[in-house]
BAGUVO-652873 format. One record per residue (C-alpha): x negated, y negated, z; residue in three letters. Coordinates in steps of 0.02 Angstrom, whole numbers, plus 50000, padded with zeros to 5 digits. Layout:
XYZAla
...
This chain:
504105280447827Unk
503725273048000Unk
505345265848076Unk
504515248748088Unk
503525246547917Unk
503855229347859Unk
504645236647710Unk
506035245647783Unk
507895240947758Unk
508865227747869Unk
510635228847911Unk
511355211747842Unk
513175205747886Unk
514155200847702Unk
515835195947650Unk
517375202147773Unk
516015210147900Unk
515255225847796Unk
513515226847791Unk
512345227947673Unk
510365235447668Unk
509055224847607Unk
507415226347594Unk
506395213347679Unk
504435210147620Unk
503015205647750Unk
502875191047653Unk
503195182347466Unk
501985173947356Unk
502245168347176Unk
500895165947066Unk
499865151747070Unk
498545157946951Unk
498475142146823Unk
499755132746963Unk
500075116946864Unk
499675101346966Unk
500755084147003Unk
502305079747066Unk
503285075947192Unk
503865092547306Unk
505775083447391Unk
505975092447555Unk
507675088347642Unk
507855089847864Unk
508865084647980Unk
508185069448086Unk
507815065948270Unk
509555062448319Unk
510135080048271Unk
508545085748364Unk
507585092848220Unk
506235083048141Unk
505445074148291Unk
503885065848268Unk
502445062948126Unk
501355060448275Unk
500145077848316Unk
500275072148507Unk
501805072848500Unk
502795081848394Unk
503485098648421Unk
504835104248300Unk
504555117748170Unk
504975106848054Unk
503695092948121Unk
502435105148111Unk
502765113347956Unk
502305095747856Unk
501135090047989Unk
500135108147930Unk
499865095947773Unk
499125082147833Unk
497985091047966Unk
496055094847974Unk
495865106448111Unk
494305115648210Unk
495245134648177Unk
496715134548063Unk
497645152347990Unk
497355154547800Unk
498545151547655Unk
498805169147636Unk
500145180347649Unk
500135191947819Unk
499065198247899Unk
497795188747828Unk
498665176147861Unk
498885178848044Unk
496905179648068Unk
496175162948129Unk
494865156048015Unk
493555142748057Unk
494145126247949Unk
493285107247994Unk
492255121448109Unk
490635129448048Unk
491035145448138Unk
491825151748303Unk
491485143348467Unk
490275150048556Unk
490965152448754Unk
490235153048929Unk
490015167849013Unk
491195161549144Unk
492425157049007Unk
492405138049091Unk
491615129048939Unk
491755130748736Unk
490735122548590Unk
491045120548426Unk
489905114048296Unk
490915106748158Unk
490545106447967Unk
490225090747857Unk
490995084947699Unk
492825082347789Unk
493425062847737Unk
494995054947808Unk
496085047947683Unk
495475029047722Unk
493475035047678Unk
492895038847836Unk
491975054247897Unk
492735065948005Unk
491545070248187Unk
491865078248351Unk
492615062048417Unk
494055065248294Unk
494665080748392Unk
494025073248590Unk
495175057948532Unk
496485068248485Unk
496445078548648Unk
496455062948761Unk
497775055848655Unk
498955070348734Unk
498355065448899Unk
498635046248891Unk
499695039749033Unk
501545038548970Unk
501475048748803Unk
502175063448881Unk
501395075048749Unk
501935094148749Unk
500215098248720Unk
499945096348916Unk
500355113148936Unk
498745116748858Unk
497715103248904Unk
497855100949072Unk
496735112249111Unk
495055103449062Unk
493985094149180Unk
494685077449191Unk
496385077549130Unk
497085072149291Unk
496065053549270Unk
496795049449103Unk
498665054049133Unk
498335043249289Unk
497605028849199Unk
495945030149285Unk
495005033549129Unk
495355033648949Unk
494275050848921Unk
494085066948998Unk
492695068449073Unk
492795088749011Unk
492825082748830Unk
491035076948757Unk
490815074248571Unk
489045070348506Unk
489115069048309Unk
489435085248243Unk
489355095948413Unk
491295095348530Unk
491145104348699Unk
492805105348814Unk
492615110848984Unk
493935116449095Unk
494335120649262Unk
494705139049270Unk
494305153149115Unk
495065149848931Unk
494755161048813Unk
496015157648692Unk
495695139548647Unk
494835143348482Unk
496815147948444Unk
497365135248514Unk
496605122648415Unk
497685129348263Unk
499075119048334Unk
499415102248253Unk
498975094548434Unk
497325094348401Unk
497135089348217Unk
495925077348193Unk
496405059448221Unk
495465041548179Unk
494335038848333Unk
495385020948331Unk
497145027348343Unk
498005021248488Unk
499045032248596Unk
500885028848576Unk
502315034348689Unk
503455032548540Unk
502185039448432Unk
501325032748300Unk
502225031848094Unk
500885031847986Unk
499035037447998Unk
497375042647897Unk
497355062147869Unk
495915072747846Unk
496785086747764Unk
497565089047592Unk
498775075047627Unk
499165061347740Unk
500645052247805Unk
501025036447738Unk
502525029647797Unk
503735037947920Unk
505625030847959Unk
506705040148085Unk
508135049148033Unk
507835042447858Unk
506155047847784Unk
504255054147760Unk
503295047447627Unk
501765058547623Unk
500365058647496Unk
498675067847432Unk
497055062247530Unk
495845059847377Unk
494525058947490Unk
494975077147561Unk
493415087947589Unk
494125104247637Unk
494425119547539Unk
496325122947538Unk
497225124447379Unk
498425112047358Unk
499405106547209Unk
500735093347206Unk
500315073447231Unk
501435073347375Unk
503155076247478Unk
504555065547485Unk
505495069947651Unk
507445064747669Unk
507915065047871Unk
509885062147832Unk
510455079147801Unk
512105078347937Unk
512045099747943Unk
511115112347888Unk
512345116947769Unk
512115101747699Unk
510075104447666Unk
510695120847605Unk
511845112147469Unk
510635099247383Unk
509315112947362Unk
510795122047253Unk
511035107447180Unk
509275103947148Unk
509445087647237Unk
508025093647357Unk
506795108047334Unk
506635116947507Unk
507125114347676Unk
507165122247842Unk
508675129247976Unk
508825146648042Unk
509075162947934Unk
510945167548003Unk
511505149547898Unk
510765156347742Unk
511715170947755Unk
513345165147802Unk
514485176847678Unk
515155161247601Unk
513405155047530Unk
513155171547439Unk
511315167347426Unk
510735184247386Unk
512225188447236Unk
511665172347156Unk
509645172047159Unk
509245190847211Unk
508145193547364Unk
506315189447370Unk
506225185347181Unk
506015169347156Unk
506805159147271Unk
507935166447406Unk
506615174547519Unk
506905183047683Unk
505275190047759Unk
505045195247952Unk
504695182348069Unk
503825177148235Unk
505145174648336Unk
505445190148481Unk
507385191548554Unk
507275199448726Unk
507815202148891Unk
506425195549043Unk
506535206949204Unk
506135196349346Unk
505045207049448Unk
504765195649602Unk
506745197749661Unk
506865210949783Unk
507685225749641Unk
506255226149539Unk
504725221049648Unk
503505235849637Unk
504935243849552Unk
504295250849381Unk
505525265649393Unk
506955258049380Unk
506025240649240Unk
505835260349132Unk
507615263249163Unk
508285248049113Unk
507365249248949Unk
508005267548927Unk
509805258348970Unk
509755246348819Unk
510585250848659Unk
509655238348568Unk
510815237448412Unk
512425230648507Unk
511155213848528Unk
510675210748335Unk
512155200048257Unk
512275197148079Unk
510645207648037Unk
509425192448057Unk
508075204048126Unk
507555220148159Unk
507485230348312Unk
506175232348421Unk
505505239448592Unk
503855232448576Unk
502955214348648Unk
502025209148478Unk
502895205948309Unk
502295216248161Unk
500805210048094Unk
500275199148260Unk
498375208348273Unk
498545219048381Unk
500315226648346Unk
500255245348329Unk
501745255148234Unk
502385264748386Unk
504135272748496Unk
504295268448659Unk
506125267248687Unk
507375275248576Unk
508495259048502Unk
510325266648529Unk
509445270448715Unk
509535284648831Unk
510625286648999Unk
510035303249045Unk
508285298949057Unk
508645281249122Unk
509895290749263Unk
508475300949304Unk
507295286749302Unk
508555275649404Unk
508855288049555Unk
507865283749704Unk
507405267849659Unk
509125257449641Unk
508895250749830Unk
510285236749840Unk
511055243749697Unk
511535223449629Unk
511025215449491Unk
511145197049432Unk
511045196449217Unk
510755178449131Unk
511775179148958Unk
511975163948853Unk
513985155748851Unk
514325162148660Unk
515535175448637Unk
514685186648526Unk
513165189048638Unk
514365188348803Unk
515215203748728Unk
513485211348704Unk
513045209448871Unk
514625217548918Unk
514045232248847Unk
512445232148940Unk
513315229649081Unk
514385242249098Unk
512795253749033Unk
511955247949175Unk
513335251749302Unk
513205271149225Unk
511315273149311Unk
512155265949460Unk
511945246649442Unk
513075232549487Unk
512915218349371Unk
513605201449398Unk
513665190549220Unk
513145174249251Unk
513355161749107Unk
512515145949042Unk
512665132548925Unk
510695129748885Unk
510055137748707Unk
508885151448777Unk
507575141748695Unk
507715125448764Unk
506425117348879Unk
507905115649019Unk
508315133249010Unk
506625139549025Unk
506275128349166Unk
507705135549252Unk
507065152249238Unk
505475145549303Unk
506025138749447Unk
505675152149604Unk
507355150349686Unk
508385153649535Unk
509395169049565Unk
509235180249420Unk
508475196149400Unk
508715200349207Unk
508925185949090Unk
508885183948884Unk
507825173248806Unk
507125169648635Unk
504965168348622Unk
504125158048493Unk
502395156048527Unk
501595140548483Unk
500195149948413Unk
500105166748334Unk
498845178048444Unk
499245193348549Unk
498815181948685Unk
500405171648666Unk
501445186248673Unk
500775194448835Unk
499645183148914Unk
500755170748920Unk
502245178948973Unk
501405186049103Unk
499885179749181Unk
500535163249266Unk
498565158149315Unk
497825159249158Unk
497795143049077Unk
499365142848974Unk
500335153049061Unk
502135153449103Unk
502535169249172Unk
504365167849172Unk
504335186849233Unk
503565182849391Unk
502375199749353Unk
501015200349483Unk
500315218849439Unk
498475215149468Unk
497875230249368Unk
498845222349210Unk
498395204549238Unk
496495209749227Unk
496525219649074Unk
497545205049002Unk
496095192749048Unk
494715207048977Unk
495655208948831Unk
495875189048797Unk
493965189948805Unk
493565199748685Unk
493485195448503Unk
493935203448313Unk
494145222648308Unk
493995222848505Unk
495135211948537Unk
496415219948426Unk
496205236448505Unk
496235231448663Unk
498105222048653Unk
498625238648564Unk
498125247848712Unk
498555234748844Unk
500375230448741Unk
500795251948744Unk
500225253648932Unk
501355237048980Unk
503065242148882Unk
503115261148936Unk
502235259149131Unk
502605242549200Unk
504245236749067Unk
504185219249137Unk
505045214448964Unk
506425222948871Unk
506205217348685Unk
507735217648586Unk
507395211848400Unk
506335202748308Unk
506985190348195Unk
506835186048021Unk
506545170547920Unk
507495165147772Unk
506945152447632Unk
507765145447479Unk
506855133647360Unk
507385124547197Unk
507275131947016Unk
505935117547006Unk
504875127447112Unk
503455138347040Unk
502275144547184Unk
502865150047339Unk
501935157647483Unk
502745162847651Unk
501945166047833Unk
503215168047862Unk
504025151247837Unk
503625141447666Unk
501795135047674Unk
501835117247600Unk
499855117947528Unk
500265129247415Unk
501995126447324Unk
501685118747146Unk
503325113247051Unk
503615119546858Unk
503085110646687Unk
């Protein structure tokens, strides 16, 4: 057995700090041959002022939870099938007739959509659906995350000014939508499977507060939405798409005051699913697993998307042109001391299991090695000093302890420097982004927005490409082009190209040093009868029982 097949055995903190393997499943579906229909599927979050649930808008929300129930009310050009990975991972045209045909200079992408798609007040859905909803992100004031994305096409810059309501790169014309941008994008057939550019009413207004209730043209639409109380959302009987769906609607309660809470009315069959993070489902005191068994019938945990890791900044004057010692670093890390409480499983590579393009492969042995990271390290230490970015939590502060003082044995001087951000939030990030901040190693925690290869490496590390963040500061030209060539290719290709590009990256240029990915936990009712995971619960397709 490969050391990272999907069915392998997870270390799992339990009761007074023993550990216990389990094994962990790609993904979980129950049967929904015969899936009776009806009913009302209760789903329990915690609201805007406990920064969860944010916004029913698709300009503007950005929450996992957001987008998990915006996924049902949202008719989009590409979206990934209900199935369980990797199928599921593998974009599939939806309000699309096919894939977008491209430009040779990668400037300009058409789709041609399909007909049939209704929203849920009658009316059809066209091209100006999805041009609306992409100007909507770039009306002056809304402040839309999908900027990011969209600020790229021709024209952008007029509507957030106010000079004009539409892009001038966006032109819809019935059933044909062409977006032009400024520089190469390859990726935004992938991009499209984000709830920022679901189809929206031609008439809806932009709203800095965001709109509370609008026509879907998916399986569902949003009919009434109070903050930090709750969503009322219901079927679309005019819905022309294909995706199974089964219950009449969800009833969303935004007053859960802790996860724990959420946790304790599905139990109590008060609610029947909800979403926090897997380490609160496995807090020894639940005892999820003793009580319902693991990936049964409803405790699931199944691998997720989400990649721990340390970022090597490679413009600082240690690691500039430096790949020696990035290799030695990696060889450095014992990758276990970093996994707390099991939630994931170690890793040395860039993509998660079951991204396409992730190849089953050892680059760096997990407990590490100093000899061949001394050997690595000598000759190339120059000022010998080292600044390392660690979050201000004990258990990952003693962590980096470790790595510290493994990093002083190949001859490095590490100064700790801790901060109060979540390595995932937006202010953190931009801190690392900023090109006078004085780190050289720092952790962080990478969600994509969008599961494709391209999110993974590309935008890590390609700041020009359209997307890009770069927080590595990696300016290896030979790299940066085989990341554009392999962006442009497509299927099969494109797989085997990230496999290559992905192996070449981690063992000869180690701008990244990934530490774990982690896992995703679920719990549902006893009311619940179908259940499918990618790895979080997919709404469509959960029917409740007779």
């Amino acid at each position: 057995m490969s050391r990272r097949r999907l069915q392998l055995f997870l270390l799992i903190v339990a009761a007074g700090g023993s550990f216990l393997a389990i094994l962990v499943q790609p993904g979980a579906t129950g049967s929904t041959a015969m899936a009776p229909n009806g009913g009302i599927f209760r789903v329990s979050f915690q609201g805007i002022s406990l920064q969860a649930f944010d916004h029913v808008d698709p300009a503007l929300a950005y929450s996992r939870e957001s987008w998990t129930l915006l996924d049902t009310v949202c008719a989009r050009l590409m979206r990934y099938p209900d199935k369980p990975p990797p199928a599921g991972y593998r974009i599939v045209p939806e309000v699309a007739a096919g894939f977008p045909t491209i430009s040779a200079d990668g400037k300009t992408t058409t789709f041609r959509l399909r007909s049939g798609f209704r929203f849920s007040d009658g009316s059809p859905v066209r091209a100006s659906a999805f041009a609306h909803a992409i100007n909507r992100t770039l009306a002056p004031g809304v402040n839309s995350p999908a900027f990011l994305y969209t600020q790229a096409i021709v024209g952008a810059d007029d509507v957030r000014a106010g000079r004009t309501a539409t892009a001038a790169g966006v032109v819809a014309r019935g059933n044909t939508l062409v977006v032009r941008f400024t520089r190469e994008v390859r990726n935004f057939a992938a991009w499209t499977t984000m709830p920022f550019f679901c189809a929206v009413p031609p008439a809806l207004p932009p709203d800095p507060e965001g709109v509370r209730a609008f026509p879907g043209a998916g399986p569902y639409y949003i009919k009434e939405y109070r903050p930090n109380e709750r969503v009322v959302v219901r079927r679309n009987r005019h819905y022309g798409g294909t995706r199974e769906h089964h219950v009449d609607g969800f009833d969303v309660d935004l007053s859960a005051n802790s996860p724990q809470e959420m946790l304790d009315r599905i139990e109590a069959g008060k609610a029947d699913w909800g979403y926090t993070l897997a380490p609160i489902y496995l807090e020894p005191g639940n005892r999820l697993i003793a009580k319902y068994g693991l990936n049964y019938s409803r405790f699931f945990v199944t691998p997720g998307l989400t990649v721990s890791m340390f970022v090597i900044n490679s413009s600082r004057p240690l690691f500039r042109d430096n790949p020696k010692l990035r290799q030695a670093v990696n060889f450095a890390l014992d990758r276990h001391e970093f996994v707390l409480r099991g939630v994931g499983q170690l890793t040395d590579q860039y993509l998660p299991a079951f991204v396409p393009g992730f190849k089953d492969r050892q680059i760096y042995p997990f407990e590490g090695d100093l000899g061949r990271a001394k050997a690595l390290a000598h000759g190339n230490l120059r000022g010998r000093k080292a600044v390392l970015y660690v979050p201000e939590f004990p258990q990952k502060f003693g962590a980096a302890q470790l790595f510290q003082q493994r990093l002083e044995e190949i001859g490095l001087e590490v100064e700790l420097r801790t901060f109060a951000e979540y390595v995932t939030t937006s202010a953190y990030l931009g801190r690392l982004g900023n090109p006078d901040e004085p780190w050289d190693l720092a952790q962080v925690l990478w969600t994509p927005d969008f599961v494709d290869a391209s999110a993974y490496i590309n935008r890590l590390l390609d700041g020009k490409g359209a997307g890009g963040t770069n927080l590595a500061r990696f300016d290896e030209g030979r790299y940066i082009a085989l990341m554009r060539r392999a962006a442009r290719m497509q299927g099969a290709a494109r797989e085997k190209a990230y496999a290559e590009l992905e192996l070449g990256l981690a063992r000869n240029a180690a701008p990244l040093l990934p530490i774990a990915v982690f896992n995703e936990a679920t719990l549902v009712s006893a009311r619940v009868g179908c259940v499918l995971l990618r790895p979080g619960l997919v709404l469509t397709k959960v029917c409740l029982r007779k």
